[in-house]
N, C-alpha and C positions, 0 to 999 in steps of 0.2 A: 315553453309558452305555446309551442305550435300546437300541442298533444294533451292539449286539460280538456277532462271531460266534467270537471264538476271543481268545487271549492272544500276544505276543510276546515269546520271550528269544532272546539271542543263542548259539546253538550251543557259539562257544568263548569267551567270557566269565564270568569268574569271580565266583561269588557266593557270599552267605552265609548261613547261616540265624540268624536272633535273635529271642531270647527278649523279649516286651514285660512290663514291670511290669504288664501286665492280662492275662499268662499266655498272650496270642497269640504264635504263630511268623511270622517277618516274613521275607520272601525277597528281597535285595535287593545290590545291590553293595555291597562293605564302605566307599567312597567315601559314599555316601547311607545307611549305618548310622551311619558318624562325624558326620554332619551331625544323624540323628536323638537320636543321642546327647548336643545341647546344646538337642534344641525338648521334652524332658521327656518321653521314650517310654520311658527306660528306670530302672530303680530309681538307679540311680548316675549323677548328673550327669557329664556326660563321658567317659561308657563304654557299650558293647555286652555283652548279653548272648550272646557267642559261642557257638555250640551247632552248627555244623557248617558246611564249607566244601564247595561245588560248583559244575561247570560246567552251564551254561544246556544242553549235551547230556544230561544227569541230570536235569534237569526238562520234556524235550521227550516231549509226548503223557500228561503228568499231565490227567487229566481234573478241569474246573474247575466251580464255580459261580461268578456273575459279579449283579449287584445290576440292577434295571431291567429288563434282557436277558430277551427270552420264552424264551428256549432254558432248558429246563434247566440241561443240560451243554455247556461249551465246552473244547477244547482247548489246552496251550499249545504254537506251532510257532514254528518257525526263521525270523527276519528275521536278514537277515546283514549289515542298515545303523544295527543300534541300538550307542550312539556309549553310552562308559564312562562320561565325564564328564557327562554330562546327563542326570537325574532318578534313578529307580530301576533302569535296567536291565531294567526289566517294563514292555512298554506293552502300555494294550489297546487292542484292532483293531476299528474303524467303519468295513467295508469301503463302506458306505451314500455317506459323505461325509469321507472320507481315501483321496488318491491315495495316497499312500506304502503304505498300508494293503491296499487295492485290488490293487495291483501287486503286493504280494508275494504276494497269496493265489493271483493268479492264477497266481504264478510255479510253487507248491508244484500247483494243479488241472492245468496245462498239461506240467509236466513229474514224470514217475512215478521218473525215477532221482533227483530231487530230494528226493523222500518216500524213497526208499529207502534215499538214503546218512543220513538222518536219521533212521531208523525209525518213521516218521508214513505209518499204515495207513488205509486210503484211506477210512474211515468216519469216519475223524477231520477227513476237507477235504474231500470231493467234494460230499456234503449241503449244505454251509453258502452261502447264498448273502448277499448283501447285503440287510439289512433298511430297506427306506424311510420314516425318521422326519424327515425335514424335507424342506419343499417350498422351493426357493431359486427365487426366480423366476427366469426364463431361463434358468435350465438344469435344472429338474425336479425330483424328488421320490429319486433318486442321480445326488447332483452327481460323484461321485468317478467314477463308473462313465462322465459322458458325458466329464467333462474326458478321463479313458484314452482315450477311441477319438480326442477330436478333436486330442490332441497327439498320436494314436499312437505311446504306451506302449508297449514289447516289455518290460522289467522294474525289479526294482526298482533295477537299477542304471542305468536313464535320469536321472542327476540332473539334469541340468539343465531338462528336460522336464519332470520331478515338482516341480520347483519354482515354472515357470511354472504346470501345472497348479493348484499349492496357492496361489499367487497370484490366481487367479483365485477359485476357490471358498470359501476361508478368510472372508475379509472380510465378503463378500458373504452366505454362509452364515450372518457370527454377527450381522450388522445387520440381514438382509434375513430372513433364515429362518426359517419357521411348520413350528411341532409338528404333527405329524401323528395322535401317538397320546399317549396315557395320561392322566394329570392334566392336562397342561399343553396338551394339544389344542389347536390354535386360536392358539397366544401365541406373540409373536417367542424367538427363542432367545437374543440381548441381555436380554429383560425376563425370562427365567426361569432362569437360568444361575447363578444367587448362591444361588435358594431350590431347587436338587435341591443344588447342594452343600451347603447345609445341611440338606436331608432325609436325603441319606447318612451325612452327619457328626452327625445326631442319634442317627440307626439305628443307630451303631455301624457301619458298613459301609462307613466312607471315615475321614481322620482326613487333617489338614491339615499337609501337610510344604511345607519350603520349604528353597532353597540359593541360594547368591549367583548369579545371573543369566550371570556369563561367571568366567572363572579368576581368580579376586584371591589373590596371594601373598604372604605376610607377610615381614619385612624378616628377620627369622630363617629365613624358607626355607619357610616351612609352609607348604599351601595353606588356605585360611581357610573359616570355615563360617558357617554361621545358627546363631544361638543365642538364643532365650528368655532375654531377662535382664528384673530386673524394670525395669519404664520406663510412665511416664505417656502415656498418649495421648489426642489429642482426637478424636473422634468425627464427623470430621465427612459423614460417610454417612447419618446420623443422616435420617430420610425430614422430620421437620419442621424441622430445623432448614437439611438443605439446600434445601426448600422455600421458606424465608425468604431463604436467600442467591440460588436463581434469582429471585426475584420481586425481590430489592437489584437487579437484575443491572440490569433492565428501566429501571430510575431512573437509570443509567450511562453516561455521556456516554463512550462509548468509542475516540471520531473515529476510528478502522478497523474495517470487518465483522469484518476477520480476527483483532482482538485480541477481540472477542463472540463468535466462535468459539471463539476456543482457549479463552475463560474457563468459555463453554456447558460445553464438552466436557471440562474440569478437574471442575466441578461435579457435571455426570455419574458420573464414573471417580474420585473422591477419595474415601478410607472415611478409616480411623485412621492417626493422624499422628502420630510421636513427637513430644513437645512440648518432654520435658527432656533436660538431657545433666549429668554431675558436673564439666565443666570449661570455660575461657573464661570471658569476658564474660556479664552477664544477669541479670536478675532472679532471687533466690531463690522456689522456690515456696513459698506460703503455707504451705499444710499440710502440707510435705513437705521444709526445707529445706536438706536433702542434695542436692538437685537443685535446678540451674538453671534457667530457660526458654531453651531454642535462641531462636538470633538470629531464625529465618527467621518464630515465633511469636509474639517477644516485643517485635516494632516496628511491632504492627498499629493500634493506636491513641494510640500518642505523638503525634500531630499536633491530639489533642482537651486534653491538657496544656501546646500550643503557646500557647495561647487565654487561658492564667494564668499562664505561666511570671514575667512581667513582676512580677506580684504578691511571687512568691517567690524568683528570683535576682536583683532588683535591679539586673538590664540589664547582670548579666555573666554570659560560659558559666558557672562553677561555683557562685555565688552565694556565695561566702568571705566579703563584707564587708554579707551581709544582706539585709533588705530595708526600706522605711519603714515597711512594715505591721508589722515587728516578729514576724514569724510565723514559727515554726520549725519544723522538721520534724516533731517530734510531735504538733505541733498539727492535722497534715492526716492524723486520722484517716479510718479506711474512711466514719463516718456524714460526715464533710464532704465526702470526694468524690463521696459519693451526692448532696447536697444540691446541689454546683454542676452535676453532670453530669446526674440526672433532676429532669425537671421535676417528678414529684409527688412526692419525698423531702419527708420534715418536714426544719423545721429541726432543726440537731443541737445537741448542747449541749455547747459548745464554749467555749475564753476565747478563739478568735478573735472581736473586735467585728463584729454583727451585719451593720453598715451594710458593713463586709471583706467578710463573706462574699456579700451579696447582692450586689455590687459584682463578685466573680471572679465568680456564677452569670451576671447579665445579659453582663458580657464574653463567657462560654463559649457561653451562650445566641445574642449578636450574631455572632458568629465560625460557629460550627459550624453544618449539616455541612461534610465536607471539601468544600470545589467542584473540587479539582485534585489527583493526587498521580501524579507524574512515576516513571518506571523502566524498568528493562529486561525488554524482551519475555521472556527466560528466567527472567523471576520471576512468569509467570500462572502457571502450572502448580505455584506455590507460594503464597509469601510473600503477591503480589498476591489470591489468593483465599481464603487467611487473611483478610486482610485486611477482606473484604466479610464473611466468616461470621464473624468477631470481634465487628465492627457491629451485625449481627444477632444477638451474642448477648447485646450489651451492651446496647443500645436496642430489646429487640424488641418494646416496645411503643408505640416513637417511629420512625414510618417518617422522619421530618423529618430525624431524626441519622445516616443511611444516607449510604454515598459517594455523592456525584453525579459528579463528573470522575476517569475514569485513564488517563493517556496511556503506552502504549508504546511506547520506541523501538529500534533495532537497536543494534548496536556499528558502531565507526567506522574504516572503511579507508581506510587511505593511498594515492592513485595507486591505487585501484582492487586492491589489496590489504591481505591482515589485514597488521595493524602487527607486525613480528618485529625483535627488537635482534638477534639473531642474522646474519637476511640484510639487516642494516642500512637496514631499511624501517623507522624511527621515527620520531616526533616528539612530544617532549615539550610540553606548552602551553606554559612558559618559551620554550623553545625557536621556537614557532610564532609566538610575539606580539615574539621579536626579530628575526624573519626574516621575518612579514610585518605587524608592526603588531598592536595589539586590535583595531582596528577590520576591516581588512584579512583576520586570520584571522576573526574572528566573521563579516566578509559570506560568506566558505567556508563557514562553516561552515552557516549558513543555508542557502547555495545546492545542502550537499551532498543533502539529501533530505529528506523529511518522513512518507516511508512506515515502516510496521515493517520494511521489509530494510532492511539494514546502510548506512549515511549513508557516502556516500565525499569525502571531501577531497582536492582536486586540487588539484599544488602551481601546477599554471600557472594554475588558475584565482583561486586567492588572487593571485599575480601580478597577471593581470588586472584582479583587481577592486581593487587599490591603486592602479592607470592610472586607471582610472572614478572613482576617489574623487579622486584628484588634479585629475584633467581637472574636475569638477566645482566642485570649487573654485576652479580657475582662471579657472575661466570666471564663477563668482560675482563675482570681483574686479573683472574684465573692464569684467561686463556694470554695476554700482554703480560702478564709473570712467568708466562712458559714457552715465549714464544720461539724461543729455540730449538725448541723439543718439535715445532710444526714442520712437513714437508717444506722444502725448497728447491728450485729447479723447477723445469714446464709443468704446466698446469694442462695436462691431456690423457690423463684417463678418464674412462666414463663417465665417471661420476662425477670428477672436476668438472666435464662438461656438462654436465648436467646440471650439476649446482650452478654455476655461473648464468647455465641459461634461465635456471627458475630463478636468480635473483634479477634477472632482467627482467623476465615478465611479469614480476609481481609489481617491478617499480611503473613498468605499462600499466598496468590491470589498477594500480592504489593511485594512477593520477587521476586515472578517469573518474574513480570511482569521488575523490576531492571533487574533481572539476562537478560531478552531477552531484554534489549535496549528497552522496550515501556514506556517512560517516559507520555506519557499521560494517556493512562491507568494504570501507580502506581499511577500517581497524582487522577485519578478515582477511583481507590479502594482504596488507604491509605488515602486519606483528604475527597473528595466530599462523597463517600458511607460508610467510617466512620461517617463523621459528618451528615450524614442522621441518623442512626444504632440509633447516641445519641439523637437525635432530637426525633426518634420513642419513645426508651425508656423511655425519661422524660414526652413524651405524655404520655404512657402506664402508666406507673406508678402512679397509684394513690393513693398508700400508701410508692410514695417515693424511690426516687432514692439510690441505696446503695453504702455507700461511697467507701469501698475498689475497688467497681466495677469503679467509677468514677475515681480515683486515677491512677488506671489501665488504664480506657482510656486515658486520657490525658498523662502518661507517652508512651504506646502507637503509639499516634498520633503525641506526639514529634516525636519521635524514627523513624516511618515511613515517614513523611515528611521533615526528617533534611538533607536529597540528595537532597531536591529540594530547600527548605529555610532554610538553615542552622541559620539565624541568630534568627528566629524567632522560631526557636525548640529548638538553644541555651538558649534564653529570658523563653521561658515555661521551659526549666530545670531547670536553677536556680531557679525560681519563687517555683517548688519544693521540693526544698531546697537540689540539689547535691550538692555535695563537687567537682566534676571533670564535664573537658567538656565531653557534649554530642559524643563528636566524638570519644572520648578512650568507648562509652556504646557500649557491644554487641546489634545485632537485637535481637529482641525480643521471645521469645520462644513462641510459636502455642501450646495452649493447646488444649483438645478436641475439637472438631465441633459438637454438636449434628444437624445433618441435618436435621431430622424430626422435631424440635424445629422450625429451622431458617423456614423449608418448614410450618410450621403453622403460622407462624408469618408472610410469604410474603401473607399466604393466608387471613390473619386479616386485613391486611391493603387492598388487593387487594375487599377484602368482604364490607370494612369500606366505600372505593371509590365507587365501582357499587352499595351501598346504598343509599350513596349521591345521583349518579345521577337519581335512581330512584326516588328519594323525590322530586326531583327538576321536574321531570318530571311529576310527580304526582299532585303537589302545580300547576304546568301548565295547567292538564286537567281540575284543579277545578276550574282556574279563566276563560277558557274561556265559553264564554256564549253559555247558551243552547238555542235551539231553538226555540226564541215565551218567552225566559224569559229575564230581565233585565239584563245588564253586572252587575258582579261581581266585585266588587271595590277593595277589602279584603279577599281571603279564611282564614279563619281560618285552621291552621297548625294543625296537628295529633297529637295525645296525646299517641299513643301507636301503638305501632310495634311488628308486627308476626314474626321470624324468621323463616320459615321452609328449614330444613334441608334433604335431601334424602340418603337412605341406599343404595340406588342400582341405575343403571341408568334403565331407559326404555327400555324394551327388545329389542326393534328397534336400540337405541342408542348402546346398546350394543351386536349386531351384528355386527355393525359399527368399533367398536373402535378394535373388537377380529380379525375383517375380516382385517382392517388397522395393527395392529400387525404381521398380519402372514406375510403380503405383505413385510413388511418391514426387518422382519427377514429372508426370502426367497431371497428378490434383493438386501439385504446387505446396504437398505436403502429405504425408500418410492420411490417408481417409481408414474411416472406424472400422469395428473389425468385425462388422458386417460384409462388408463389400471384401476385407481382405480375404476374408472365409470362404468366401462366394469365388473368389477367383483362384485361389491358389486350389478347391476343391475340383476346380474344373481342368488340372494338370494333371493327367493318364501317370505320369511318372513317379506322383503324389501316394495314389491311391493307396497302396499297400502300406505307408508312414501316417495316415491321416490321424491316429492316434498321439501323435510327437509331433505333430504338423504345427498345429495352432498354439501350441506351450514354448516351441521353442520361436513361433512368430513373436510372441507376446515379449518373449524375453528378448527378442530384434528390437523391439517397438521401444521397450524400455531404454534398451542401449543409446537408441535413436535419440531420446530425449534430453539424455545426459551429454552425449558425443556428437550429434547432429546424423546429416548421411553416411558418413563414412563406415559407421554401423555396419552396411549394409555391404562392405568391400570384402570382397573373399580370399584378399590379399591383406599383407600388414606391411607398416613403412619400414620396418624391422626386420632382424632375424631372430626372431625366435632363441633359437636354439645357440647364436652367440650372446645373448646378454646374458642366457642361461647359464653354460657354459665360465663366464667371468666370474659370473659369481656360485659360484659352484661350493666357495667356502664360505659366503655366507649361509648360504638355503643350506647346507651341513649343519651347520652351528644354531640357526636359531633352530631347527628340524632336530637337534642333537643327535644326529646322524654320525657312524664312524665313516661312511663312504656313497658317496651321492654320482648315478650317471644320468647321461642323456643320451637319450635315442630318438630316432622317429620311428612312426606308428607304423613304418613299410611292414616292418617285423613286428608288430606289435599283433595280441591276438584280437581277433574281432571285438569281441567287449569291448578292449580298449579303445579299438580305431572308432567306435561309434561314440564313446563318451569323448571321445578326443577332439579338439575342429581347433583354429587357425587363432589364437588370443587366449586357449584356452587349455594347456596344458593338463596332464592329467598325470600322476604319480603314485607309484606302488611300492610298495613295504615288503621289507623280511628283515627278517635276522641270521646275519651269518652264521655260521660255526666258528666255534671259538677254547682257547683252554688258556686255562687262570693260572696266572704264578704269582708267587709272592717275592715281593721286591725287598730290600733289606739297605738300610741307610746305614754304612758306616761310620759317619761322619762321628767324633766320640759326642757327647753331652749336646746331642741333636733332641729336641722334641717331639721330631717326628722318627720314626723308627722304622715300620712297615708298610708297606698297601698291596694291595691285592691284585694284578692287571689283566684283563683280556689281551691274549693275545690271538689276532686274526691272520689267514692266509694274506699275504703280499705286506705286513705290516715290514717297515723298517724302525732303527733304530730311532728315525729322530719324530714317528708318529708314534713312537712308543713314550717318551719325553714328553710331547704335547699333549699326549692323553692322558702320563702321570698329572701335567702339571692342573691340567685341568679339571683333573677328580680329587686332586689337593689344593686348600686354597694356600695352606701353608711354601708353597712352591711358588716363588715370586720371580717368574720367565724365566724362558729355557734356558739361557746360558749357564743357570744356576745349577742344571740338569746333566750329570752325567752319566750314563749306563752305560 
């Protein structure tokens, strides 16, 4: 309003003039007089006061007054992009900060036959320039004027151009944008944007119209309008009342930012809300009740009723056959709901007995607030913030009875699209739980997501996860069929320690994860990273898994996955041999974590993989062919492996890791790696490494992310070279090694010691020397007769045994082995 330098009609578009019951003339398309005609502008509900018909060329170069505007006089001129169906057919022009705006004016300055076939005399647009009332950061004090040059704008008919432009400056302008001039000086154009519309519309010199948003057409053909009818609405713009609903906000366990956002920014932007409607479902209104309460208003605090219902339906839904307390519906007048629901209510005086009513207060009292109320992300913007300002109007002088939990979630796609019966992408729950089980669809469904976007259900992965559930119980059977055959006796090698401690910390890591609504990650750490934990263990184990430990698991892994398959954690309970269901068992009690155990053990596995794929990589450079020699058909495989281990990292590397430590405790977090670049390049000690400098910072920074600071420790909580060491016959065996050492890098040759640092062991290959004999089975009417053996320096008899047995599958354990 501040920054109009003129008005816009369109040349050949047809308008009307009408007469208002407050005796003004109104110039406007007969589309937006039909609409004014039901918001109460004219003496006769649903009619125009017609008074004369013209084209927008008949009112081109009327000299205007305009409200706010320094100009005196402005004129009205020809836009030849103003669209019938949208507004009044009258806009006016902020050449300041509207490209649309901008563009046309320039179009009428720049070209004079433009003005002429329109009769607009050159005193009526050359003078006028663009008035600068808001400062939009980044781009100035006229945003409309820099977007034009930097889209380079030729006219108003660059649409697509003027769209990006208003894209740009639009937003930016109404959130970012500071007043430059008048009252409002100084203040965002968000924060003052409601109070100049109502200083105009008190003045008299603005009046509030409105029309349906896009074309809605009625089923008889007509296009439809706004219409003022009479209807209740709640308030909730209200400055104290939404004040109490942001400050509910704060108290709200919202498990995603983005559902705190969107409620933030409801709370913001939500004024008056119609509440009633004259049909469906709903409470009648009290003082009114010809009208209903809409559904979306009238389901905000039924869950504070949840709390007594026991009292008064008698533990069925309609309550038909009474209750014990004898209490009938008239008896729960408005002073008894006061009385159970605030705490300082007198008692009321009621024939309900006393001891009834303090009986539902304390119930209501123990129960309430809500701690949880579950729904769809497309009901913040509603219902859900009803919800909170309802609370707050009901208790507002009890912060205690405020929501404290509300979880939103998306809607649910099938295979990665929306559900449609049309393109035969369905599925009904009947349906899902005969095709893949309750339990089977529920693990799906848990593992489809946990964010507020849309949960996807994948049919192969329900597939899947009924193999896992199956496999799991088979093996329950299995292993309680053979439980004899398991270790007995203390439970303190390694790996016992170990296992015990990951089954601890998964039952930590799957409460929490319960407790916060992330049903995919409990289903990740109580099922998939459990059933990893056992999978490592019975590898590791090569003297044998131990029973009490196993036992442990598996009651466990009931215990943790019975919220999600309950029946199938029921099935492993019994199979147990409980006396009671699983669902009267407490969770499971977390005994020690030894972390430096678990952190050796991620570091065996992670040590066991980058072995693999050095071998593999290794077995590659052997076979292919060297230059000027034959291809290689067959490398023969390594027979023995170097482990070297490093005490310290290389004093380069370990500049690195000291200089990334401080950086990180200094900015309260790694800062980019701009500045790491910039700092570490300024270390004399550096210089000569600055090639490996920043590759191997990068892969710090990564670490960093996974592992947090400790990353950055040039130390480990471990020894190295004993976990190595221990298992010295596994990394043999999956490595299919005849003989595995470890050393440190003291004696190692420099290559090594450079590839080598402190987590990150590094391993070399050969093949010994060796000479072949052939074995020869006496045994008479044996099936197996010969094989062939390597035999190696320092071999004895009973790795000669273990290597038969193992290059024979027919040989079922050494004792069967004599040589």
């Amino acid at each position: 309003m501040y920054g109009q330098t003129n008005c816009w009609v369109r040349p050949d578009m047809k308008y009307i003039a009408t007469l208002t019951k407050d005796g003004e003339v109104l110039i406007s398309t007969e589309r937006a007089a039909r609409n004014m005609a039901y918001q109460g502008f004219f003496e006769k509900d649903g009619q125009f006061n017609l008074k004369l018909h013209l084209t927008g060329q008949d009112i081109l170069g009327a000299g205007l007054t305009a409200p706010l505007t320094s100009l005196k006089t402005i004129y009205a001129l020809p836009m030849l992009t103003i669209k019938e169906d949208k507004g009044t057919g009258v806009v006016t022009s902020v050449p300041s900060d509207s490209p649309d705006d901008y563009a046309a004016l320039q179009d009428l300055k720049k070209k004079q036959p433009l003005r002429e076939k329109y009769g607009i005399k050159d005193e009526m647009v050359l003078p006028f320039e663009p008035i600068a009332i808001i400062d939009v950061p980044e781009i100035g004090t006229l945003s409309a004027v820099a977007v034009y040059n930097e889209f380079k704008i030729q006219s108003q008919n660059d649409t697509e151009k003027l769209l990006a432009a208003k894209a740009k400056v639009y937003l930016k302008g109404f959130y970012d944008g500071v007043m430059l001039d008048g009252e409002f000086k100084g203040k965002k154009v968000q924060d003052i944007k409601k109070l100049v519309q109502k200083k105009l519309v008190d003045s008299k010199e603005a009046f509030i119209y409105m029309e349906p948003e896009k074309l809605i057409m009625s089923r008889s053909g007509e296009e439809c309008v706004v219409a003022h009818c009479d209807q209740w609405y709640l308030n909730y713009g209200e400055e104290k009342w939404q004040a109490q609903a942001l400050k509910a906000l704060e108290g709200v366990n919202t498990f995603h930012d983005e559902v705190r956002n969107n409620f933030q920014t409801t709370l913001n932007w939500l004024h008056e809300y119609a509440c009633s409607r004259t049909y469906g479902l709903g409470t009648k209104l009290p003082w009114d009740e010809q009208w209903l309460i809409e559904s979306l208003s009238d389901s905000t605090i039924y869950m504070a009723y949840y709390t007594i219902a026991h009292f008064l339906q008698g533990g069925t839904f309609t309550g038909k056959d009474g209750n014990k307390y004898n209490i009938k519906p008239e008896q729960m007048t408005p002073e008894v709901w006061d009385y159970i629901f605030f705490k300082k209510a007198k008692k009321p005086k009621s024939t309900i007995p006393t001891g009834t009513l303090d009986a539902m207060k304390k119930e209501f009292e123990f129960w309430y607030p809500m701690d949880l109320r579950c729904s769809g992300k497309d009901l913040i913007q509603n219902h859900l913030t009803y919800l909170i300002y309802i609370h707050c109007a009901m208790w507002a002088d009890d912060e205690s009875k405020w929501p404290k939990g509300i979880r939103a979630n998306g809607h649910l796609l099938l295979n990665s699209a929306k559900m449609s019966k049309s393109e035969g992408n369905f599925l009904t729950l009947a349906e899902a739980v005969q095709k893949f089980s309750a339990d089977g669809m529920r693990l799906c469904l848990a593992d489809s997501g946990d964010s507020v976007e849309d949960a996807n259900f994948v049919e192969s992965t329900a597939d899947a996860g009924i193999l896992r559930l199956y496999a799991f119980i088979e093996w329950v059977k299995e292993v309680l069929a053979n439980k004899s055959t398991l270790r007995t006796g203390k439970a303190d090698t390694f790996n016992d320690q170990v296992f015990s401690s990951e089954l601890n910390l998964k039952i930590q890591e799957t409460k929490e994860n319960y407790q916060n609504m992330l049903f995919k990650e409990a289903l990740r750490t109580g099922f998939f990273e459990l059933q990893a934990a056992r999978d490592k263990y019975r590898e590791l184990s090569s003297d044998g898994m131990h029973a009490d430990l196993i036992i442990r698991f598996i009651e466990v892994q009931a215990l943790l996955l019975s919220p999600i398959c309950p029946h199938v954690a029921e099935h492993v309970w019994q199979l147990l041999g409980k006396t009671s269901s699983i669902v009267k068992a407490n969770w499971p009690e977390a005994g020690e974590v030894n972390l430096t155990k678990v952190k050796a053990s991620i570091y065996l596995m992670d040590t066991a993989h980058a072995f693999r794929l050095h071998l593999k990589s290794y077995m590659h450079q052997l076979q292919k062919p060297r230059k000027g020699a034959d291809p290689v058909e067959k490398a023969e495989k390594p027979t023995k492996g170097v482990v070297w281990v490093a005490k310290t990292f290389p004093p380069w590397q370990s500049a690195v890791l000291t200089t990334m430590k401080k950086l990180h405790n200094e900015h309260k977090g790694l800062p980019d790696n701009k500045v790491v670049s910039s700092t570490l390049g300024a270390l004399p000690e550096l210089k000569k490494y600055m090639k490996r400098v920043m590759p191997f910072a990068q892969a710090a920074r990564e670490k960093m992310e996974k592992i947090g600071v400790e990353a950055f420790d040039l130390t480990l909580d471990f020894s190295e070279q004993e976990v190595i060491t221990t298992h010295q016959v596994y990394l043999a065996s999956t490595l299919e090694l005849e003989n595995l050492e470890v050393q440190y890098t003291d004696s190692a040759p420099d290559k090594i010691k450079e590839d080598c640092c402190p987590g990150q062991p590094f391993i070399t290959f050969s093949t010994e020397p060796y000479v072949t004999v052939k074995a020869i089975n006496p045994v008479p009417a044996s099936g197996f007769y010969t094989e062939h053996l390597k035999i190696m320096h320092g071999d004895n008899v009973s790795k000669l045994a273990a290597r038969l047995a193992k290059s024979c599958r027919a040989v079922k354990g050494l004792l069967v082995v004599n040589i």
